[in-house]
C-alpha positions as CSV (number, residue, x, y, z in Angstrom):
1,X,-6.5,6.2,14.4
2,X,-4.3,5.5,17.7
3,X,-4.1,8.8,19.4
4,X,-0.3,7.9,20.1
5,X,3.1,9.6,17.9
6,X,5.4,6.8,16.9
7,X,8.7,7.9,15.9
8,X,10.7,7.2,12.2
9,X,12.6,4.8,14.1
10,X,9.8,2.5,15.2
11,X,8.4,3.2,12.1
12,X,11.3,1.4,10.2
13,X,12.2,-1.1,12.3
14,X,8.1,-2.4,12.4
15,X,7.3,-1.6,8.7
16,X,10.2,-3.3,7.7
17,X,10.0,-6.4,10.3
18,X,7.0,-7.0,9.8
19,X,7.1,-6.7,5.7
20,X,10.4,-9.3,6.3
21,X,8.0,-11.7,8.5
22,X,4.9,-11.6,5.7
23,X,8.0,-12.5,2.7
24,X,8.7,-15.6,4.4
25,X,4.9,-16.8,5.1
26,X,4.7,-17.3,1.3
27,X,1.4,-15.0,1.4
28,X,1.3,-12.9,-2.1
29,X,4.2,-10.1,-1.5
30,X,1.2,-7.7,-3.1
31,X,-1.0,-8.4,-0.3
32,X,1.4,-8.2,2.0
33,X,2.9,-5.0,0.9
34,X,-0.2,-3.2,0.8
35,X,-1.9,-4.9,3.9
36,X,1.2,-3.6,6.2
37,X,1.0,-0.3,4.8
38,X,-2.8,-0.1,5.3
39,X,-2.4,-1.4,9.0
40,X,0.0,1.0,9.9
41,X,-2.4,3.7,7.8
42,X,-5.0,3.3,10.1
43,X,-3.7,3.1,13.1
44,X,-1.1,5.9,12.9
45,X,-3.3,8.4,10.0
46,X,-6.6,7.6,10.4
47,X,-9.2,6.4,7.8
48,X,-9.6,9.1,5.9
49,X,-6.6,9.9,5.2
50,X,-5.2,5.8,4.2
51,X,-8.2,5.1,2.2
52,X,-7.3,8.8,-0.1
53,X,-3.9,7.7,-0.6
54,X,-4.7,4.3,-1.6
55,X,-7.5,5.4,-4.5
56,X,-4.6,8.3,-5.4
57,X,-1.8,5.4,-5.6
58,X,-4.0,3.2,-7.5
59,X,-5.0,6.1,-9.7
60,X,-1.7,7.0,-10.7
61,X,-0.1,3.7,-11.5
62,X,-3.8,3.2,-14.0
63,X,-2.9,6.2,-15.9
64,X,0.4,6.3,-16.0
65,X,1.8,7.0,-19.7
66,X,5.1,5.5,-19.2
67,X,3.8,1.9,-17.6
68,X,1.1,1.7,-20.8
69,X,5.0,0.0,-21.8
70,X,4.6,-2.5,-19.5
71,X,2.0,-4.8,-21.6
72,X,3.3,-4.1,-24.8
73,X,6.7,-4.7,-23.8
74,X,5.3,-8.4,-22.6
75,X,3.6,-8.8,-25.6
76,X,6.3,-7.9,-27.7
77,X,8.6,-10.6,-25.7
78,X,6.1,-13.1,-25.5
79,X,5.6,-13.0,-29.1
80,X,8.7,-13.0,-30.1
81,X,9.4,-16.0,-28.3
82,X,6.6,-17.9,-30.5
83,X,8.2,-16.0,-33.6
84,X,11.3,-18.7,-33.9
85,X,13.5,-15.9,-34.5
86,X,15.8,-16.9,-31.7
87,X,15.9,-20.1,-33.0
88,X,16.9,-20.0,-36.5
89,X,19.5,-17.2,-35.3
90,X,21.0,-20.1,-32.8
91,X,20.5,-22.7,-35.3
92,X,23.0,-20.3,-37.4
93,X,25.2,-19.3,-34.8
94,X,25.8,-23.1,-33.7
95,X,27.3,-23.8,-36.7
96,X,29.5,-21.1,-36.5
97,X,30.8,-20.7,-33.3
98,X,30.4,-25.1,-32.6
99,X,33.9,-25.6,-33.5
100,X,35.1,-23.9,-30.5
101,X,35.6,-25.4,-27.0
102,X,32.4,-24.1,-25.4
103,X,31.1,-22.8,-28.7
104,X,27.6,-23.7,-28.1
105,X,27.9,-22.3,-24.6
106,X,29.5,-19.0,-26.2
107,X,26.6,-19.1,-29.4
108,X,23.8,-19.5,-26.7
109,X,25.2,-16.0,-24.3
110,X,25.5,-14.4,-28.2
111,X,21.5,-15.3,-29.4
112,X,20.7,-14.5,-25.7
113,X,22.1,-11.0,-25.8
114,X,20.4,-10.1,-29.2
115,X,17.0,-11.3,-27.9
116,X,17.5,-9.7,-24.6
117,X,17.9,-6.3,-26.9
118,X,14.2,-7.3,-28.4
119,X,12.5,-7.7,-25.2
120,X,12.1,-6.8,-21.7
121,X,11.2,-9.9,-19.8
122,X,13.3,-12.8,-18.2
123,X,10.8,-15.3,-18.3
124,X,10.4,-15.6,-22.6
125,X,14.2,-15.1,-22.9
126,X,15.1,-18.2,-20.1
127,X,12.7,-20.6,-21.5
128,X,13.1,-20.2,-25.2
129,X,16.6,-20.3,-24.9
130,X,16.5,-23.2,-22.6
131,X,14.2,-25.0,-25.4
132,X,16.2,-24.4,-28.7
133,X,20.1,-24.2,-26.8
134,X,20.2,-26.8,-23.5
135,X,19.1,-30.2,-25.3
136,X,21.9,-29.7,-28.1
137,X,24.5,-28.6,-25.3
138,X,23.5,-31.7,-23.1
139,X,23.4,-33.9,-26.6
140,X,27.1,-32.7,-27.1
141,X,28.1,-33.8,-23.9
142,X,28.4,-30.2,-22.3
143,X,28.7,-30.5,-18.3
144,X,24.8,-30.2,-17.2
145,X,25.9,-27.0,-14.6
146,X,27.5,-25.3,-17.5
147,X,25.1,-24.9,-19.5
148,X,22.3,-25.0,-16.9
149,X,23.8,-21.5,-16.0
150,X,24.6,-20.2,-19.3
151,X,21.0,-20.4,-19.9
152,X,20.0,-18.8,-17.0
153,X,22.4,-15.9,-17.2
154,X,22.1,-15.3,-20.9
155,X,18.6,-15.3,-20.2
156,X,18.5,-12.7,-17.4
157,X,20.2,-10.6,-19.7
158,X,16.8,-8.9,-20.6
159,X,16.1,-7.4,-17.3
160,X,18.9,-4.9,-18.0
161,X,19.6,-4.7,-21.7
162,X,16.7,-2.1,-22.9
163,X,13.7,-2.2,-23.4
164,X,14.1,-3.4,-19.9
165,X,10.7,-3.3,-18.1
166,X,12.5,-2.7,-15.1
167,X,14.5,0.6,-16.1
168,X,10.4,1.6,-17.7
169,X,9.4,1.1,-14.0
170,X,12.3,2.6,-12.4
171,X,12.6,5.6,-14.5
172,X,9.3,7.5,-13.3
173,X,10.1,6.5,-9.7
174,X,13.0,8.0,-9.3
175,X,12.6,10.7,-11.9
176,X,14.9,9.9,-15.0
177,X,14.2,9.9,-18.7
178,X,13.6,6.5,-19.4
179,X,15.0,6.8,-22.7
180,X,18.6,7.8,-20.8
181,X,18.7,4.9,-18.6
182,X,17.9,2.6,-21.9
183,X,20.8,4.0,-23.1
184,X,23.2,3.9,-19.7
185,X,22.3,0.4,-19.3
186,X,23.4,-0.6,-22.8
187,X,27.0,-0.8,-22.4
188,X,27.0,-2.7,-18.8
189,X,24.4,-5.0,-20.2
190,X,27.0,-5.8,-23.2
191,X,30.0,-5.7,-20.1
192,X,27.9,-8.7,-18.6
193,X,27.5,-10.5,-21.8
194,X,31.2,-10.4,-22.7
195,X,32.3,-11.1,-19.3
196,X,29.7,-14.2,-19.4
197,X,31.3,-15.3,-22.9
198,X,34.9,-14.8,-21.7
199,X,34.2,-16.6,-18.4
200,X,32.8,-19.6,-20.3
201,X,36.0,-19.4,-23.5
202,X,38.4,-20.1,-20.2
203,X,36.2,-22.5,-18.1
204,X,36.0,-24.6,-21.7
205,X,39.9,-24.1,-22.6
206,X,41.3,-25.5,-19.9
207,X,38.4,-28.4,-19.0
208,X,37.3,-29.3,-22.7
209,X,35.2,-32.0,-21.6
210,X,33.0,-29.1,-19.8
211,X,32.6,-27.8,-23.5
212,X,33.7,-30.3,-26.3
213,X,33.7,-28.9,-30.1
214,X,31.5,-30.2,-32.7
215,X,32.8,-32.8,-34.6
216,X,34.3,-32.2,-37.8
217,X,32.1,-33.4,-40.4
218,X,29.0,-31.3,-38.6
219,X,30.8,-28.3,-39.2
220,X,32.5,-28.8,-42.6
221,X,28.6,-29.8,-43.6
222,X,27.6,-26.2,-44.4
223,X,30.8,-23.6,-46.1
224,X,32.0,-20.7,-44.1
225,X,30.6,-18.5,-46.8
226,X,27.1,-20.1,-46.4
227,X,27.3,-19.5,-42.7
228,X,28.1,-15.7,-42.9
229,X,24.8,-15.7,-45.4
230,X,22.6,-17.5,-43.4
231,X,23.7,-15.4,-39.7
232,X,23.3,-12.1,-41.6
233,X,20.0,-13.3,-42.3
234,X,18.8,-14.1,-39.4
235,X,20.3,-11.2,-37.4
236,X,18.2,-9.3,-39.7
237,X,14.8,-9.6,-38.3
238,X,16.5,-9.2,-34.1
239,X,17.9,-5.8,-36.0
240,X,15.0,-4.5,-37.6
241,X,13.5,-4.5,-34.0
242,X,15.7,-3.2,-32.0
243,X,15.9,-0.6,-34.9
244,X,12.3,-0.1,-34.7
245,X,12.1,0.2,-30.8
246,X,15.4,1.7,-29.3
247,X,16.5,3.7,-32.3
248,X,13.7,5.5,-32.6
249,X,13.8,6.6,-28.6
250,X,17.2,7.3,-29.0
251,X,16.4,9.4,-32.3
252,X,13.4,11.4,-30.5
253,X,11.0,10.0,-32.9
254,X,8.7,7.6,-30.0
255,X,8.4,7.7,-26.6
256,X,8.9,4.3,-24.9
257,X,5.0,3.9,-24.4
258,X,4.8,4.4,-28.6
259,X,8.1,2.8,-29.5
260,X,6.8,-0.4,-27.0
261,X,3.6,-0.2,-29.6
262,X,5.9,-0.1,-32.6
263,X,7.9,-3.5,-31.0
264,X,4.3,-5.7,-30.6
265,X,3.3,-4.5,-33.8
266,X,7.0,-5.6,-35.6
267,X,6.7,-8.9,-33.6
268,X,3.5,-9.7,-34.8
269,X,4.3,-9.5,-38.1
270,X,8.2,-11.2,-37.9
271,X,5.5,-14.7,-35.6
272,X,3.5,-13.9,-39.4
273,X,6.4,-13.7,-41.8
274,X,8.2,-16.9,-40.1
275,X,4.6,-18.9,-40.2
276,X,4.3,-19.2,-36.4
277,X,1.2,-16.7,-36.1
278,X,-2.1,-18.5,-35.6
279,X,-4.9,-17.9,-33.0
280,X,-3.5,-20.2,-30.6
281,X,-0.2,-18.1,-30.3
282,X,-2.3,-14.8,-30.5
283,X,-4.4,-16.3,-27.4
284,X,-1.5,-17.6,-25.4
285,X,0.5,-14.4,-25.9
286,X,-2.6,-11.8,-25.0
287,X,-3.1,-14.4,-21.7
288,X,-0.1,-14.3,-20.7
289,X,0.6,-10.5,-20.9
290,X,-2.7,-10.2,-19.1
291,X,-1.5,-12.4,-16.6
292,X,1.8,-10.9,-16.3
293,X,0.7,-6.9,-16.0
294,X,-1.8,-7.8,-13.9
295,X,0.9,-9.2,-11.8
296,X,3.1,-6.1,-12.0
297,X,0.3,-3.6,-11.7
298,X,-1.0,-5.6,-8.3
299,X,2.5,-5.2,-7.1
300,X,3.0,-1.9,-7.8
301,X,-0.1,0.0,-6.5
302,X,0.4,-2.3,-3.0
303,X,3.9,-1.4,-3.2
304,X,3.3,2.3,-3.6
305,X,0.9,2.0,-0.9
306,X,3.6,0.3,1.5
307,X,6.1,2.8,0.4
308,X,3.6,6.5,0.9
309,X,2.7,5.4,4.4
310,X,6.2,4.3,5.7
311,X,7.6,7.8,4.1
312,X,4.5,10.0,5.2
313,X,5.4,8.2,9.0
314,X,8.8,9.5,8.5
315,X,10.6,5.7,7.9
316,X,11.7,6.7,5.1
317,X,13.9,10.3,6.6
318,X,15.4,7.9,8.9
319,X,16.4,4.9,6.9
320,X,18.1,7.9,4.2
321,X,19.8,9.4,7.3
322,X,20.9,6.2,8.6
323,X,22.4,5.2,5.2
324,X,23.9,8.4,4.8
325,X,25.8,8.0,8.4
326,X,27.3,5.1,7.1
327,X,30.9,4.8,8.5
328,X,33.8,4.7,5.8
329,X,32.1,7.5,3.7
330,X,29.6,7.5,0.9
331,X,31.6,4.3,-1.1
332,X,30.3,2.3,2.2
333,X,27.1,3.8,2.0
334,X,27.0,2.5,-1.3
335,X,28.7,-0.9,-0.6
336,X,25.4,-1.5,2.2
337,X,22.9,0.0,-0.6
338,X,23.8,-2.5,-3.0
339,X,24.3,-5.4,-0.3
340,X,20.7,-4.8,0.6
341,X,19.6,-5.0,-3.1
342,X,21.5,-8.2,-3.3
343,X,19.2,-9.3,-0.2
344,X,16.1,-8.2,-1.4
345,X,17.0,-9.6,-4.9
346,X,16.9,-13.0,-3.3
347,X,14.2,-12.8,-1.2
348,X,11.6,-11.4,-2.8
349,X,10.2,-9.8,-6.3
350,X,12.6,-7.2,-7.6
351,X,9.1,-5.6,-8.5
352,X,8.4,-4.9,-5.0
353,X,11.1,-4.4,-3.5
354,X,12.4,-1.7,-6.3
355,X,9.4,0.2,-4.6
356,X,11.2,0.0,-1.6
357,X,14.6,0.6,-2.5
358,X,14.3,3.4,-4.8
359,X,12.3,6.4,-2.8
360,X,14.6,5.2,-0.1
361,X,18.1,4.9,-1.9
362,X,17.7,7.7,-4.4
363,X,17.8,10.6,-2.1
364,X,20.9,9.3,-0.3
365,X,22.3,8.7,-3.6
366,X,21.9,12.3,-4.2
367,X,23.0,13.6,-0.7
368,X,26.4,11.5,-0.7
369,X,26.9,13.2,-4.8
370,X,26.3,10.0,-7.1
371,X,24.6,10.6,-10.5
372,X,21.6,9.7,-9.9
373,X,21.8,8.3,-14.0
374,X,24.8,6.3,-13.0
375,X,23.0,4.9,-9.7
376,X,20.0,3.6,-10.7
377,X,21.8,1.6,-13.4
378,X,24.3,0.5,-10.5
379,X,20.8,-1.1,-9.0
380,X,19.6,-2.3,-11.8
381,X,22.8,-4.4,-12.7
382,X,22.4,-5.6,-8.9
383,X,19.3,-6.8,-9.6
384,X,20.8,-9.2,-11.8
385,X,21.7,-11.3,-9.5
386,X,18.3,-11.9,-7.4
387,X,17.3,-13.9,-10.8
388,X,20.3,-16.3,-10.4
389,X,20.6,-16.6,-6.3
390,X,17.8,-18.9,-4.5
391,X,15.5,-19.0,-3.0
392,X,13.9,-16.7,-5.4
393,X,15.4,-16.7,-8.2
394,X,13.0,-17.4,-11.1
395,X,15.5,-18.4,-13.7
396,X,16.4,-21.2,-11.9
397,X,12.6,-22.4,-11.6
398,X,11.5,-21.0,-15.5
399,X,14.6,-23.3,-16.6
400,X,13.7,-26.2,-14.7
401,X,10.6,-25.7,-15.8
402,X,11.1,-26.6,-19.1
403,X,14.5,-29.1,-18.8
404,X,15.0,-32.3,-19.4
405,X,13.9,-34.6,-16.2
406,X,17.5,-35.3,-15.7
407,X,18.7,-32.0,-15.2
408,X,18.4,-31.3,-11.2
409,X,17.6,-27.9,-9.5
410,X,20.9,-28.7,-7.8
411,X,22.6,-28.9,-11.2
412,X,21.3,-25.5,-12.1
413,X,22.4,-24.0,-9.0
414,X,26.0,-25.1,-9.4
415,X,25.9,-23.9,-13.0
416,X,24.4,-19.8,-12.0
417,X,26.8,-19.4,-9.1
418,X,30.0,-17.8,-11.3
419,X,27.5,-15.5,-13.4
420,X,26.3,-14.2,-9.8
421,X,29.9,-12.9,-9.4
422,X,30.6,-12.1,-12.7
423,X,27.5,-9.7,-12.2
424,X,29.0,-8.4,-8.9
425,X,32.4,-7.7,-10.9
426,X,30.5,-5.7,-14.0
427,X,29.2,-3.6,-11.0
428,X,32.7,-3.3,-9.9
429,X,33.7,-2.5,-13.5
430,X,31.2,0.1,-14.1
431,X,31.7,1.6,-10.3
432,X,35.3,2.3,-10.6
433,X,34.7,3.5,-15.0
434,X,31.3,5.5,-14.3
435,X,31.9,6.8,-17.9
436,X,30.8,3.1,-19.1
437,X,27.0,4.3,-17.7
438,X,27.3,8.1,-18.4
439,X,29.3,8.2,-21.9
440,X,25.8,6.7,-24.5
441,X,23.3,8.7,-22.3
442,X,25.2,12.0,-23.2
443,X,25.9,11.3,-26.9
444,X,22.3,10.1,-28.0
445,X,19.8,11.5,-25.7
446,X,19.1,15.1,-25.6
């Protein structure tokens, strides 16, 4: 330990620089975050002292009740991605909706909404939709940036519409019933989705050859009555899910942790009912959840490290102070919070940088007099758009992925850029109707 004060100033500007400097050497963000933190640990608290905060951070993300949601949350996704429900639902919904201009666009945002509702993670929902919905959009002669970026929003759509793995991490952070932001994150989730649908219905009316209907004879194949049948069958099984999870947190029945558990287990059995289950997809699904919590666990104990030694050195005081001084008054204060969100979002994993963002934006959300419910959900829908905007935005790279070799990254880039500000106007939306957030949280959670 240096036997030298530094002040919160030089504290941020260091901690910060330097974590800004290790993003863009490509080095693991994990690594990086806990390395600066330990760095700055020893020189400024001394061994003793670093080396106890790191085994405490590390044993309180291991037994954290609430993040036991994490895995099963993947699992549950990841299954449910092998399960073909989303398929047959789309499948059904192309029929129906194909005679529209855009339909398929419009059917894809629909099946991508309902699956985001069964699980929490981005990357199952963008590549299953871009397997069963892109090839028959590109088929039909849809404009490659169009649906490109209807897959990539639609897709996103899980990040924010519960069970969210994001709002699980977020909600012990920064001290909220999980089961209330699930619920305020419904209705701005569905605000997205329509907004997404609407934006493509206008695109599509007046440049039809962005969006061109099916042809007659497809649709008059199957009768309208035989396509009601067949779509409330297959919105059964997405229903009896979401039923199983969210209801029974809304209803006080489960906790996340047990209603996550109740999802794998109902997910299991829809892969098993729909003849999908065999040990190869039990395999691939238990690897990849592995794969992925490890992932999120790494990133979360080095960026709880990162964050208990730049607040213990006073960083973050002075970055809340800063942001509270804000000129124009606390709707600036918020306009620069969610500009740096939008930052971040791009730049790095929302994982780590939520562990930067909230302890620092939370208690200047509370000092300028924002619900602290209504804020974090503000984030969250921010957050959106670090999926769509490069350089990271994993969408864009799960979805080329698993396209066709003549789709371009440039094509997909052209395609996300409206969602990104239709997200930035269902922020607007819910900032100026706060009641959107609020009204669900106070109706079905005690």
């Amino acid at each position: 330990m240096l036997d030298i004060t530094i002040s919160p100033m030089m504290v941020t500007i260091l901690m910060l620089g330097i974590l800004a400097i290790g993003i863009f050497s490509g080095f693991p963000l994990a690594f990086i975050l806990a390395g600066v933190g330990f760095v700055f640990g020893l020189l400024f608290m001394g061994e003793g002292r670093i080396f106890g905060m790191a085994i405490i951070q590390t044993y309180k993300t291991m037994t954290n009740y609430i993040l036991v949601a994490v895995p099963l949350f993947v699992f549950m996704g990841t299954m449910l991605g092998h399960s073909g429900v989303a398929e047959k639902l789309f499948g059904t919904m192309h029929l129906i909706m194909g005679g529209l201009r855009g339909g398929l666009a419009i059917a894809t945002i629909f099946v991508a909404t309902i699956f985001a509702a069964c699980t929490g993670i981005i990357g199952a929902s963008v590549v299953t939709m871009g397997i069963i919905a892109l090839p028959p959009m590109l088929d039909r002669g849809y404009s490659k940036s169009l649906a490109c970026g209807t897959v990539c929003a639609g897709g996103t759509l899980g990040i924010l519409i519960p069970p969210s793995i994001m709002i699980v991490i977020y909600g012990p952070m920064a001290e909220i019933s999980v089961g209330k932001l699930f619920a305020g994150a419904f209705v701005p989730g569905f605000i997205l989705s329509i907004l997404y649908m609407s934006y493509v219905a206008i695109r599509c009316w007046f440049r039809p050859q962005d969006g061109p209907p099916l042809p007659v004879e497809e649709r008059r194949a199957v009768s309208t009555s035989q396509k009601i049948t067949r779509m409330l069958l297959q919105m059964f099984p997405p229903i009896l899910l979401i039923l199983g999870v969210l209801g029974t947190i809304f209803a006080g029945i489960a906790t996340p942790t047990e209603a996550a558990g109740a999802g794998a287990f109902i997910s299991t059995m829809l892969a098993i009912i729909y003849r999908r289950f065999n040990w190869s997809v039990l395999k691939g699904t238990t690897y990849e959840t592995m794969r992925i919590t490890g992932f999120i666990m790494l990133l979360v104990i080095g960026a709880s490290i990162f964050t208990s030694v730049f607040t213990y050195l006073g960083g973050g005081k002075f970055a809340t102070q800063v942001l509270a001084a804000v000129p124009g008054g606390k709707w600036a204060s918020f306009a620069v919070m969610m500009f740096i969100v939008f930052i971040l979002g791009m730049l790095i994993e929302w994982i780590g940088s939520i562990f930067i963002v909230v302890p620092l934006f939370t208690p200047v959300a509370a000092a300028l007099g924002f619900d602290p419910l209504w804020f974090a959900i503000a984030v969250c829908v921010c957050y959106q758009t670090g999926f769509l905007s490069p350089p990271n935005a994993h969408a864009i790279f799960y979805l080329k992925g698993i396209a066709p070799p003549e789709i371009r990254v440039e094509d997909i880039i052209r395609g996300v850029w409206p969602y990104i500000i239709l997200i930035l106007v269902g922020l607007t939306i819910i900032t100026i109707f706060p009641e959107l957030v609020l009204w669900l949280p106070s109706v079905i959670v005690g």
